[in-house]
C-alpha positions in Angstrom: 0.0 0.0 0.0 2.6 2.3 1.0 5.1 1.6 -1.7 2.1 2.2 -4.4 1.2 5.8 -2.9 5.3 6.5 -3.4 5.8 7.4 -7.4 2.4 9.3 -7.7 3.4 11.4 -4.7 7.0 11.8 -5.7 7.2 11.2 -9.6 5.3 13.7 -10.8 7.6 16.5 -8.5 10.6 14.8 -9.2 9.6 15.3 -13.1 8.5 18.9 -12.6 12.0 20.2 -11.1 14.0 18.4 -14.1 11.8 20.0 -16.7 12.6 23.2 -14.8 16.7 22.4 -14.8 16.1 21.6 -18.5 14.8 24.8 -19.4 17.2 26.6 -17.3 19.9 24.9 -19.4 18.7 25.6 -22.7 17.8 29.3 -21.7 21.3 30.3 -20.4 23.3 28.3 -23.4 26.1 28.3 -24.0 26.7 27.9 -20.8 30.0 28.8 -20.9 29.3 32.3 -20.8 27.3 32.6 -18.0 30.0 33.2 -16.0 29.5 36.9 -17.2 26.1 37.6 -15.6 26.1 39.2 -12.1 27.9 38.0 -9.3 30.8 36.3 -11.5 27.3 34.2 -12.6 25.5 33.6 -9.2 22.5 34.9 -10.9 22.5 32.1 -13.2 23.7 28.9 -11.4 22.5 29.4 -8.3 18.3 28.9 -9.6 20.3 25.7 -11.3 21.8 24.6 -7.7 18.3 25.2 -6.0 16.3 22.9 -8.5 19.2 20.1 -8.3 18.5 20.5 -4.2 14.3 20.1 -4.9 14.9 17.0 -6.6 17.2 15.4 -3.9 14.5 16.9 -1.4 12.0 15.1 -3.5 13.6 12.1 -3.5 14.4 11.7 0.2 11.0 12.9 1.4 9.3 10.8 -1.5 10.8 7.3 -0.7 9.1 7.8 2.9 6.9 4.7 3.2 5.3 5.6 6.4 1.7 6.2 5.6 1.1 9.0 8.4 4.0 10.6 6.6 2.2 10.1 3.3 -1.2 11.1 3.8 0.1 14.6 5.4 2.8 15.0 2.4 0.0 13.8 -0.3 -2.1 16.8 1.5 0.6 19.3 1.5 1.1 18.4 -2.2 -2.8 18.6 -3.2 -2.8 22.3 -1.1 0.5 23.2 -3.0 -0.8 22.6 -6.0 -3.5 25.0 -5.5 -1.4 27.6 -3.8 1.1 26.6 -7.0 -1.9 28.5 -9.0 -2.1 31.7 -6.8 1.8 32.2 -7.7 1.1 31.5 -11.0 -1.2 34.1 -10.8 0.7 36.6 -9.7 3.0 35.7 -12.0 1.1 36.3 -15.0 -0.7 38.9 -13.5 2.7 41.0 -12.8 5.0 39.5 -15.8 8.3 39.9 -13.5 9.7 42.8 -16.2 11.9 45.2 -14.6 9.3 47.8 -15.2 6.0 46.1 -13.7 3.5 46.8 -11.5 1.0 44.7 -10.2 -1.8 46.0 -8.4 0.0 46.0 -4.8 -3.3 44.5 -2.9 -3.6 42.0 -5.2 -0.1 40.7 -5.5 0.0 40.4 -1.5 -3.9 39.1 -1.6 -2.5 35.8 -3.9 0.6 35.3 -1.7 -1.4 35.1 1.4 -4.0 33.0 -0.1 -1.1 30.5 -0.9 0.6 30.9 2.5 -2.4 30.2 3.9 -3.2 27.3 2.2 0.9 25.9 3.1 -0.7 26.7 7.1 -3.4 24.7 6.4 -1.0 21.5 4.9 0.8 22.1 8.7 -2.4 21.8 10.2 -3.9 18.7 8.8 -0.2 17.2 9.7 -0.6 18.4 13.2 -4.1 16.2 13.3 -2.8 13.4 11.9 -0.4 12.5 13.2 0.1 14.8 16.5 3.4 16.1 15.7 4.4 19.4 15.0 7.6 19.6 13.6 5.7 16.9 10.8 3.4 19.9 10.5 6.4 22.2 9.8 7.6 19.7 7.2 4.6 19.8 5.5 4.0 23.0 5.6 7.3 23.4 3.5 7.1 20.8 1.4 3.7 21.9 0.2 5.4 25.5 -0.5 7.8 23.4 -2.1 5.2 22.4 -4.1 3.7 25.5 -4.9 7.4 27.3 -5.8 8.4 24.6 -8.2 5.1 25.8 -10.3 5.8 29.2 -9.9 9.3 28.5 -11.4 8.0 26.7 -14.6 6.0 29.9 -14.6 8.7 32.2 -14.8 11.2 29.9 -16.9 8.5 29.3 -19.5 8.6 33.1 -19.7 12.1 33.5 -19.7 12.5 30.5 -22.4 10.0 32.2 -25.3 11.7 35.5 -24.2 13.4 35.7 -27.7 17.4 36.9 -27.0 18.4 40.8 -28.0 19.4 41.1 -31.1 21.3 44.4 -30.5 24.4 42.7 -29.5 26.1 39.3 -31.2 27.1 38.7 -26.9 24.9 39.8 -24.8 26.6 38.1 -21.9 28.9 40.9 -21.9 26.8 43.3 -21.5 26.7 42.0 -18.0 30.7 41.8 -16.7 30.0 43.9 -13.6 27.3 45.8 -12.8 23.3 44.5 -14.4 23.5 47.7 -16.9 22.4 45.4 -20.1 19.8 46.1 -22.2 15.9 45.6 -21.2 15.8 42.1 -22.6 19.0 40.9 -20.8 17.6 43.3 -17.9 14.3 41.0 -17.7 16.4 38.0 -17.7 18.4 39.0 -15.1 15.1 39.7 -13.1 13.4 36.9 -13.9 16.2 34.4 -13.2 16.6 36.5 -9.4 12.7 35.2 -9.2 13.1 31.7 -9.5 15.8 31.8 -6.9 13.7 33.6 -4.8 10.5 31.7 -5.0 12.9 28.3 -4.6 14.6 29.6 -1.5 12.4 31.6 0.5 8.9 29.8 -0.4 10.0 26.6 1.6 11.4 28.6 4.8 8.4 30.7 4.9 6.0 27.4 4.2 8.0 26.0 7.3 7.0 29.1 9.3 3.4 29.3 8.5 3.5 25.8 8.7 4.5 25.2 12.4 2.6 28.4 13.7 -0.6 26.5 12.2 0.4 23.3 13.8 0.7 25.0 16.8 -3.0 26.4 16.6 -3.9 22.9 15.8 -2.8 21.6 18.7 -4.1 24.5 20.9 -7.5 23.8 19.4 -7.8 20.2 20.1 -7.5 20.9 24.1 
């Protein structure tokens, strides 16, 4: 039973992340050359080095064959899908160019809705299986979730953003300070996104995960 509930929690994740890594690749070809982007080419590997952690992540949580462990984690995957859509969202709503401007009450309207949704994942942990660091897990792996759609989001973006033609090596345009022009500007930006949603979505699912957990418990006395 337990081993049977493993590849449809874990595959599909697993598959999402290297799909992501792929397009990463193929955006920032030849790869050689990234090197030049800002911070001697942090800004490009370091989106690369997060999605290579998810899938070990993945992995390790995944092959967990305790089935308290994965009913809370196939919860905190079904409520990071959905809070996956709020990102998307606000996403597609902002477009993550250097020049937009989402409606601010909005944009902070969909990321609560998906933080709340990551508490919620901590909770149901918290009443399975009484344990609230398990809700703090969950919590963060269903922001985990949640971050690794709003990452295809962005890298689909950034992949059909077609490459400036004004320069023949628009890596260049980049050796020290992010002064390139709008396209490579919006690239820059955009890459900075994924990072951010890969790094900080987890610690903050964490957060909202074990304060909910904690409310969980307080309610059941």
């Amino acid at each position: 039973m337990g081993s049977g509930a493993r590849p449809t929690l874990r595959f599909p994740l697993m598959l999402l992340a290297i799909a992501n890594l792929a397009v990463l690749g193929a955006r920032l070809w030849p790869w050689q050359d990234v090197p030049n982007l800002p911070l001697n080419g942090a800004t490009g590997i370091d989106p690369a080095v997060c999605l290579l952690g998810y899938i070990g992540i993945i992995f390790w949580f995944g092959s967990n064959s305790q089935e308290p462990m994965q009913k809370a984690l196939g919860t905190g995957t079904s409520l990071g899908f959905l809070g996956g859509c709020f990102l998307v969202a606000e996403i597609l709503l902002k477009g993550h160019a250097p020049d937009a401007n989402a409606p601010s009450v909005v944009t902070m309207g969909l990321f609560a809705a998906a933080g709340v949704l990551w508490g919620i994942a901590g909770l149901r942990a918290m009443r399975l299986t009484g344990n609230a660091g398990l809700g703090m897990l969950c919590g963060a792996w269903s922001a985990l979730t949640s971050c690794l759609m709003a990452a295809t989001a962005v890298l689909t973006q950034v992949y059909y953003t077609a490459p400036p033609a004004e320069s023949p090596d628009p890596w260049k345009q980049y050796e020290g300070l992010a002064i390139g022009n709008p396209a490579m500007q919006g690239l820059v930006h955009s890459l900075n996104s994924v990072t951010f949603f890969l790094l900080v979505g987890p610690l903050a699912g964490a957060a909202i995960g074990l304060f909910f957990a904690f409310f969980g418990h307080k309610g059941e006395d």
